[in-house]
N, C-alpha and C positions, 0 to 999 in steps of 0.2 A: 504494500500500500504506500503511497504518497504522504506527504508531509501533510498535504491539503485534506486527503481524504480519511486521516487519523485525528487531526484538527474535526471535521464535521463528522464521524464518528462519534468521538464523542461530544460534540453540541448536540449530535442528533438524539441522545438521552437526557442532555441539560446536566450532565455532571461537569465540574470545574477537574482540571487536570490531576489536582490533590485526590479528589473524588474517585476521579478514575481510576490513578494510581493504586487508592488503597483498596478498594472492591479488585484489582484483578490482581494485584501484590505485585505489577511489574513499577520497577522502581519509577517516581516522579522525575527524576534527575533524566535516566532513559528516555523517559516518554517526551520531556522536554526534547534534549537533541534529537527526538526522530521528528516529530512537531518544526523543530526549523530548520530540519533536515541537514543538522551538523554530523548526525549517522543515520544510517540505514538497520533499520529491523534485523536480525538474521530471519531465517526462513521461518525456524518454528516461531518465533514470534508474528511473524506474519501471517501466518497459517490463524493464529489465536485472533490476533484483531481480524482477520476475517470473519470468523465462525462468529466474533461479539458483533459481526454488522447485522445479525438474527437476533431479533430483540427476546427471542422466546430460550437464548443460549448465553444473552447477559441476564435475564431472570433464572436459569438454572441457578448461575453463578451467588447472585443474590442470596440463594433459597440456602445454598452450601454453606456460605460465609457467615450466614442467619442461625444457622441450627435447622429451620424450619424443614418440611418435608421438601421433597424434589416433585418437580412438576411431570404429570406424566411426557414423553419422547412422542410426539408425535409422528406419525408415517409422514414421511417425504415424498411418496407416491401422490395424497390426496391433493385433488382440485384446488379443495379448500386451504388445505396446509400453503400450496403456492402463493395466494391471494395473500395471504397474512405474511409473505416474508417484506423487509424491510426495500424501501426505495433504492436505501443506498444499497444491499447487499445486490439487487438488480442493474445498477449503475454500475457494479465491481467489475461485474460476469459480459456486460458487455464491453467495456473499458478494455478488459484484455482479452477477448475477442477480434477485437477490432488492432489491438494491437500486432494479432500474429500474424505471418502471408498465409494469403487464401490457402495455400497448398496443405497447411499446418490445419485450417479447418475443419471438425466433422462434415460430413458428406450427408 
């Protein structure tokens, strides 16, 4: 992910970077330099703020950090399940889509 799109990540929940920070336990200081893009993610962290652009995978998160139960995993197959994923998580998937040569493309 981008500097930009780890910034509106997290506005896109209304948490302040502190916020973020400590709900996913990756360091504030980190999330800064990726934010101004002084470094770059490694891959598994990229992989993570992906899966948090699914609003239903930062409430797991939440429910963990809480004590509280865990939400049931919904099928990924359903209609409906699509319809509920986030904007941005649909902006990602095209973003680099569009980034790869046609040739790299599903068919």
């Amino acid at each position: 992910m981008t500097p930009q799109e780890i910034i509106k990540l997290r506005q896109t929940y209304g948490m302040s970077r502190a916020e973020f920070a400590r709900l996913t336990r990756i360091g504030e200081a980190s999330l800064g330099r990726w934010e101004s893009g002084q470094l770059i993610q490694n891959a598994a962290y990229d992989q993570l703020l992906y899966l948090l652009s699914f609003a239903d995978n930062l409430e797991r998160i939440k429910c963990r950090t809480s004590g509280g139960p865990l939400p049931p995993i919904p099928s990924c197959e359903s209609e409906s399940r699509r319809r509920e994923l986030l904007p941005l998580a649909r902006l990602l998937t095209h973003k680099r889509a569009a980034s790869k040569p046609s040739s790299e493309l599903p068919q």
